[in-house]
PyMOL commands that place a pseudoatom at each C-alpha (Angstrom):
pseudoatom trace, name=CA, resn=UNK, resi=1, chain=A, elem=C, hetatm=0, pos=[10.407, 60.608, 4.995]
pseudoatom trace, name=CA, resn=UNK, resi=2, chain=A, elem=C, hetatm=0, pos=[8.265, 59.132, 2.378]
pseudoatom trace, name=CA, resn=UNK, resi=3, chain=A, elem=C, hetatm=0, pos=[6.981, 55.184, 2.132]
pseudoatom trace, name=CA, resn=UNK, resi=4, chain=A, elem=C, hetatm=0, pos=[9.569, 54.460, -0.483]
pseudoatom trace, name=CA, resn=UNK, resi=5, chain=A, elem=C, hetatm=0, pos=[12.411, 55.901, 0.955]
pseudoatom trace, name=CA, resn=UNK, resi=6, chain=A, elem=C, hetatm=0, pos=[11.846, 53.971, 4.519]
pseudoatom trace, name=CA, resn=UNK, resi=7, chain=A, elem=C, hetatm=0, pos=[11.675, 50.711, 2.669]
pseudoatom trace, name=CA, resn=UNK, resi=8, chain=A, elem=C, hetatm=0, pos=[14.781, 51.238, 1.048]
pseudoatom trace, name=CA, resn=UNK, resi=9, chain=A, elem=C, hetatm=0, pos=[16.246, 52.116, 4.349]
pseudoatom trace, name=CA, resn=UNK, resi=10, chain=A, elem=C, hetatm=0, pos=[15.286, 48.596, 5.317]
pseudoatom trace, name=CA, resn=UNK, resi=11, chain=A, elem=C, hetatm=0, pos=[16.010, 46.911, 2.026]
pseudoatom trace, name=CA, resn=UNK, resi=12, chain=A, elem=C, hetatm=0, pos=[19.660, 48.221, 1.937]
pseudoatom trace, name=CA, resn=UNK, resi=13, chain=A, elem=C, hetatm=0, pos=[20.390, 47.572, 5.712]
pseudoatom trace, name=CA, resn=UNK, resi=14, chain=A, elem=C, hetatm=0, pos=[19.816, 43.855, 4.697]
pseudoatom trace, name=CA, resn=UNK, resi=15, chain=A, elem=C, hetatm=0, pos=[16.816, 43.656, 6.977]
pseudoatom trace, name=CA, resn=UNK, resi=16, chain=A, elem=C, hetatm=0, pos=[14.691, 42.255, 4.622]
pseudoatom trace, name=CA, resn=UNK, resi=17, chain=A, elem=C, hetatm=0, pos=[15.658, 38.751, 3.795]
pseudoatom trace, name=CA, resn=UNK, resi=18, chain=A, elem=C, hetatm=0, pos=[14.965, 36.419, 0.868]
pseudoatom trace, name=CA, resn=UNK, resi=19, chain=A, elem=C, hetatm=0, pos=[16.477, 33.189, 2.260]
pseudoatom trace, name=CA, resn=UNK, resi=20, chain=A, elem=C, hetatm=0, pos=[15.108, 30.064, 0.355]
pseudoatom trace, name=CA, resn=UNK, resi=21, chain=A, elem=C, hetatm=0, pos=[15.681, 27.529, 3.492]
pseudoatom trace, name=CA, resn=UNK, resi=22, chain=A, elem=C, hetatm=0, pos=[15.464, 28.459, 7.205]
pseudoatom trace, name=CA, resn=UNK, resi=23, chain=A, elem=C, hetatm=0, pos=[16.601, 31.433, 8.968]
pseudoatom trace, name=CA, resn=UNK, resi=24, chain=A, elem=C, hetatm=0, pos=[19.286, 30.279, 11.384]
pseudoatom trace, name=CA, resn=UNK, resi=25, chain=A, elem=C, hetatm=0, pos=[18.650, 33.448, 13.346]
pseudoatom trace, name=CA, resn=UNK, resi=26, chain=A, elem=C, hetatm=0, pos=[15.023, 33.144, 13.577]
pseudoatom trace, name=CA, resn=UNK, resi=27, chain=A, elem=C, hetatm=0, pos=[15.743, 29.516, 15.511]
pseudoatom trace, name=CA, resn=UNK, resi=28, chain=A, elem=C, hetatm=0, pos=[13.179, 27.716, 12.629]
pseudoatom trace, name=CA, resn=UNK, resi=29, chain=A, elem=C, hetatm=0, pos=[13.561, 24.055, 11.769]
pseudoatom trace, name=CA, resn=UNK, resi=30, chain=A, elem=C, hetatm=0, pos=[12.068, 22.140, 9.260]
pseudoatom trace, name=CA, resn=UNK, resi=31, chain=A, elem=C, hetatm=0, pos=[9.809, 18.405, 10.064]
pseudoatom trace, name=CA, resn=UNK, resi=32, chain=A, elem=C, hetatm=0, pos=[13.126, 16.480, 8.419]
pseudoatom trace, name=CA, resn=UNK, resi=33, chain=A, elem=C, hetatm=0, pos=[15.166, 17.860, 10.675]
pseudoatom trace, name=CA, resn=UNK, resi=34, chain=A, elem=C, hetatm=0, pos=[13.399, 17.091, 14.008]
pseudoatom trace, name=CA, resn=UNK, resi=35, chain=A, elem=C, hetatm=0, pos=[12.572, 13.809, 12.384]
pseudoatom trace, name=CA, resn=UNK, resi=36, chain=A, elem=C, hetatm=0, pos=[16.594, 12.891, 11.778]
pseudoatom trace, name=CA, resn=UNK, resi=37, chain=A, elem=C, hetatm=0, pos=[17.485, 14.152, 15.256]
pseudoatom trace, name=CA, resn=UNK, resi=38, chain=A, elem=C, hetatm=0, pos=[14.669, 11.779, 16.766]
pseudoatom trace, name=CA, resn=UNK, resi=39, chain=A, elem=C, hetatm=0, pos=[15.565, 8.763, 14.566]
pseudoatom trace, name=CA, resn=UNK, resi=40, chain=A, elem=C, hetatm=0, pos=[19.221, 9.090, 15.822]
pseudoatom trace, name=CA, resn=UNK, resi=41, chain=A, elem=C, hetatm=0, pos=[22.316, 6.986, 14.219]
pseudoatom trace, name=CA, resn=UNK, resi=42, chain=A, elem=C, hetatm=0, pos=[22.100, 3.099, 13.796]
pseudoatom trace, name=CA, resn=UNK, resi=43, chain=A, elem=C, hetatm=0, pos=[24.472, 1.740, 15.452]
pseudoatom trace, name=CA, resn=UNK, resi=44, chain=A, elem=C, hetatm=0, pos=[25.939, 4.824, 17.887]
pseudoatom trace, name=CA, resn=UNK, resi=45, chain=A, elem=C, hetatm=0, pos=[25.764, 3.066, 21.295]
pseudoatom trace, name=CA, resn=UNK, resi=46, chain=A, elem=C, hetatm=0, pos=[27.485, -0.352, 21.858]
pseudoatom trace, name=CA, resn=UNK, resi=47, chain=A, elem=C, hetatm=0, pos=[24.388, -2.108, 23.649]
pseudoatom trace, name=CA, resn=UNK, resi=48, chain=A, elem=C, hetatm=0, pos=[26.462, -3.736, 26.360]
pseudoatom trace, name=CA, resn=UNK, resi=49, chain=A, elem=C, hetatm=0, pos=[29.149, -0.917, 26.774]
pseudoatom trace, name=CA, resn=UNK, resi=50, chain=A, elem=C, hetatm=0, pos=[30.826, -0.850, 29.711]
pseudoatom trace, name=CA, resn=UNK, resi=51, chain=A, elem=C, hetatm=0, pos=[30.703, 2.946, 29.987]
pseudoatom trace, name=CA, resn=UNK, resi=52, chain=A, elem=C, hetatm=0, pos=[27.280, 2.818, 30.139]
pseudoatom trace, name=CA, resn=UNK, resi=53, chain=A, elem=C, hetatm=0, pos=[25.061, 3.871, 33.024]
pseudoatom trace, name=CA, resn=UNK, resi=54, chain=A, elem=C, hetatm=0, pos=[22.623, 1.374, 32.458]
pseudoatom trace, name=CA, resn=UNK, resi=55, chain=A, elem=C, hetatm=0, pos=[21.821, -0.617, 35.377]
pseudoatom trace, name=CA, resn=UNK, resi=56, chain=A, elem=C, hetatm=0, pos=[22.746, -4.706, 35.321]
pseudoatom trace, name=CA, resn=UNK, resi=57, chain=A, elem=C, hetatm=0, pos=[19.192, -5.487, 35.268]
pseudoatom trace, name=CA, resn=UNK, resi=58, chain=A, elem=C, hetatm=0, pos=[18.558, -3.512, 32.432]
pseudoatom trace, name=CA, resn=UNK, resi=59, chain=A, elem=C, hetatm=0, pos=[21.736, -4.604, 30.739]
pseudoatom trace, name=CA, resn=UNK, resi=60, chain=A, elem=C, hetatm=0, pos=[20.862, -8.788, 31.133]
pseudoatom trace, name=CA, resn=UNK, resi=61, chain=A, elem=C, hetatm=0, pos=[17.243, -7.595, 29.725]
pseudoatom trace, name=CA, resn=UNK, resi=62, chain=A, elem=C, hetatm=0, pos=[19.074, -6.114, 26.446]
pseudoatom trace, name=CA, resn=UNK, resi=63, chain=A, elem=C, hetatm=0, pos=[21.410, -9.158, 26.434]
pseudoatom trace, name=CA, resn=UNK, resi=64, chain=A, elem=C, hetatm=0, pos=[18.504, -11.112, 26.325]
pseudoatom trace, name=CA, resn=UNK, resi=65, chain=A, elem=C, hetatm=0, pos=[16.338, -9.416, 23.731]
pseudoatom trace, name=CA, resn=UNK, resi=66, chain=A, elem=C, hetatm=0, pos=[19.094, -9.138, 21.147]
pseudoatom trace, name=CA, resn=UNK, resi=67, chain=A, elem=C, hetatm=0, pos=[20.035, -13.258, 21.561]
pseudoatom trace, name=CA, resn=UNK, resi=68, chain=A, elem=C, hetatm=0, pos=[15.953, -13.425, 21.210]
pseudoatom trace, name=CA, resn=UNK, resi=69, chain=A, elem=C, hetatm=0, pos=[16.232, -11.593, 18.416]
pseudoatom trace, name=CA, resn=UNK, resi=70, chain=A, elem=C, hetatm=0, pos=[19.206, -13.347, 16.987]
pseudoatom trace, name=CA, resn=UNK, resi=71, chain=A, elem=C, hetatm=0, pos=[17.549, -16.981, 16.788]
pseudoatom trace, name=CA, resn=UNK, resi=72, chain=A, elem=C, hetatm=0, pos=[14.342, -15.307, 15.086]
pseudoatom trace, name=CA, resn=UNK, resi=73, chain=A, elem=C, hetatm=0, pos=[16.795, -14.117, 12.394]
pseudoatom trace, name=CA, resn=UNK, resi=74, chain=A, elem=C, hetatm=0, pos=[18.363, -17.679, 12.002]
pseudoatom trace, name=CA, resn=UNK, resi=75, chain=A, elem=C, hetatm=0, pos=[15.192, -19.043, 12.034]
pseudoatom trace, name=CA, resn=UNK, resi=76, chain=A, elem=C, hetatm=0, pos=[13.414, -17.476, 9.565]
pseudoatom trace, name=CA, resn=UNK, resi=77, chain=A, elem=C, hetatm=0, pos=[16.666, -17.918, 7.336]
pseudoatom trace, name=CA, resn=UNK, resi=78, chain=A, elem=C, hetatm=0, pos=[16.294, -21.694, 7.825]
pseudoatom trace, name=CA, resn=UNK, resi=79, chain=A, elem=C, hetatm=0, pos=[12.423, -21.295, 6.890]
pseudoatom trace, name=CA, resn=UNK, resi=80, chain=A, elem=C, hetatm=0, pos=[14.034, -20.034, 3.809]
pseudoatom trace, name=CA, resn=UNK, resi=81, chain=A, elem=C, hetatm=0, pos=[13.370, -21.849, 0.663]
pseudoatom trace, name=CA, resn=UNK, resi=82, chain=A, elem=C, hetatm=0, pos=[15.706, -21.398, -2.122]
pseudoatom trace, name=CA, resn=UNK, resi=83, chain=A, elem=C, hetatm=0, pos=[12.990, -20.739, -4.604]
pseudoatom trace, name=CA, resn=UNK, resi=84, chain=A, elem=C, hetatm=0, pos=[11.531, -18.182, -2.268]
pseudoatom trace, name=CA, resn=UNK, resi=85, chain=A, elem=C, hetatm=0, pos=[13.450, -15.195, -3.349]
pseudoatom trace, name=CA, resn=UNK, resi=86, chain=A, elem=C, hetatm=0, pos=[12.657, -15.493, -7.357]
pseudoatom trace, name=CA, resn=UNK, resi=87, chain=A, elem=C, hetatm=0, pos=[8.752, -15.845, -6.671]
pseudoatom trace, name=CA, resn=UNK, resi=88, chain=A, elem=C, hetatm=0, pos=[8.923, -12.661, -4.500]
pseudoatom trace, name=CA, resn=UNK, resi=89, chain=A, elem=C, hetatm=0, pos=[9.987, -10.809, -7.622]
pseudoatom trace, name=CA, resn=UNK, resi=90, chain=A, elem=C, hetatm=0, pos=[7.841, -12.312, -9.789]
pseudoatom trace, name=CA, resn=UNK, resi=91, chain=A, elem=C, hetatm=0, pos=[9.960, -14.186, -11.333]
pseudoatom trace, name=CA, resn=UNK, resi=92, chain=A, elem=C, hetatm=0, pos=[9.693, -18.339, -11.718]
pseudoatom trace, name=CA, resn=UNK, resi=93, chain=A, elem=C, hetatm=0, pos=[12.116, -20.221, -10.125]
pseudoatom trace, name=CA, resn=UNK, resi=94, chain=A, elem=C, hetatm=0, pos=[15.267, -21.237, -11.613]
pseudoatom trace, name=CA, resn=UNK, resi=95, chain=A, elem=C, hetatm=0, pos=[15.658, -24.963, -12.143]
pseudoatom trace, name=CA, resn=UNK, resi=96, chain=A, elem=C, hetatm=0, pos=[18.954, -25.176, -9.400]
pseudoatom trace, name=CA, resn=UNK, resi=97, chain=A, elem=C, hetatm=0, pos=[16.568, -23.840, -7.082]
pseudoatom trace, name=CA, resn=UNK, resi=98, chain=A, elem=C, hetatm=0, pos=[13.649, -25.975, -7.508]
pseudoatom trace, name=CA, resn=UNK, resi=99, chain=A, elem=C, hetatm=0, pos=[16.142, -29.015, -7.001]
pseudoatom trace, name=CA, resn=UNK, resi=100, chain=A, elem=C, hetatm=0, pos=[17.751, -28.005, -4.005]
pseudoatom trace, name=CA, resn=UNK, resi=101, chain=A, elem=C, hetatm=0, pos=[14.280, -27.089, -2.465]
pseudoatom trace, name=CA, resn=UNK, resi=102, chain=A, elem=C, hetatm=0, pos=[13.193, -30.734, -3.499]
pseudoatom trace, name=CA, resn=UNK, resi=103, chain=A, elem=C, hetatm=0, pos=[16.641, -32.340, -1.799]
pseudoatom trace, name=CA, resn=UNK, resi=104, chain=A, elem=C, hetatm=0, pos=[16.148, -30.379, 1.372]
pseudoatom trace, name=CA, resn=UNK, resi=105, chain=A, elem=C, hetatm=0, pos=[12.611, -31.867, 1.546]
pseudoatom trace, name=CA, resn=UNK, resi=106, chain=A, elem=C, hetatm=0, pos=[14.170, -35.041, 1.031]
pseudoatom trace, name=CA, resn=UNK, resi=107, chain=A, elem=C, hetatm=0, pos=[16.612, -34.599, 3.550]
pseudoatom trace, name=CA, resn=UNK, resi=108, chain=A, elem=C, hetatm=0, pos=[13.919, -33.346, 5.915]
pseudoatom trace, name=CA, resn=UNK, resi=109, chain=A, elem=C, hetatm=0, pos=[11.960, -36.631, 5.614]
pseudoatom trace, name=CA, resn=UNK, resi=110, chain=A, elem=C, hetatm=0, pos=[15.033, -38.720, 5.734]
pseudoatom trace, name=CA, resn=UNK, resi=111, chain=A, elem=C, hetatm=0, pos=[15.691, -36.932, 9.375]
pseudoatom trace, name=CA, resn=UNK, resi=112, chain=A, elem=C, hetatm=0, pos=[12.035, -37.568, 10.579]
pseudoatom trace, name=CA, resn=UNK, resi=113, chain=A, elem=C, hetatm=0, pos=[11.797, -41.167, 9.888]
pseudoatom trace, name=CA, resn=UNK, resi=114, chain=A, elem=C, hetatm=0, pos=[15.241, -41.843, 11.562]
pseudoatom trace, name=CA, resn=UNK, resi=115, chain=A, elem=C, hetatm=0, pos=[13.834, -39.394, 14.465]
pseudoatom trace, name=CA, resn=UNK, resi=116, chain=A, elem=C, hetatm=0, pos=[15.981, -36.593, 14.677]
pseudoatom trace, name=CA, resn=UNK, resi=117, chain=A, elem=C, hetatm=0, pos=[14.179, -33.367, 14.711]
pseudoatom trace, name=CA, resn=UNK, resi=118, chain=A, elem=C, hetatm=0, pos=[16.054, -30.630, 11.671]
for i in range(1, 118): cmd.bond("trace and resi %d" % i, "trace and resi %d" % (i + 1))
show_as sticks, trace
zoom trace
């Protein structure tokens, strides 16, 4: 059997393959695939789940972390200025903004002399 006649053997069998993405049979998986499967869903586990096998140590220290987290997110929306948002785009400050930054540093001061902390 000649060279050309073996190949088309093959090549008619459907040995030889052209896919474009992986080969399912071959077990072959591509960088954005491990990458998804690491990453996981946001949001798939209920942190304090009842279900869960986490320990009640472990489950305070999550408890704890996400109310942690929690006032850092308030807090750095109260650091928030209300001109803020237009100068991170470049943009200048509308003039609604610039007076409501100037009465909340009014209000600020107003608070401090009387003693209360904002």
């Amino acid at each position: 059997m000649s060279t050309i006649a073996k190949y088309e053997t093959h090549a008619e069998d459907g040995d030889q393959r052209n896919a474009s993405g992986p080969n399912p049979d071959v077990g072959m998986h591509h960088d954005d695939d491990r990458k998804n499967h690491e990453k996981g869903v946001e949001n798939s586990h209920l942190n304090l789940d009842s279900r869960d096998e986490k320990s009640i140590k472990n489950k305070l220290a999550q408890a704890g972390k996400e109310a942690k987290e929690e006032a850092q997110r308030e807090k750095a929306k109260d650091d928030e200025k209300p001109t803020d948002a237009a100068r991170e785009h470049g943009n200048e400050p509308s003039r609604g903004a610039k007076i409501d930054e100037m009465l909340e540093e009014e209000d600020r001061k107003t608070l401090e002399a009387k003693g209360i902390k904002p």
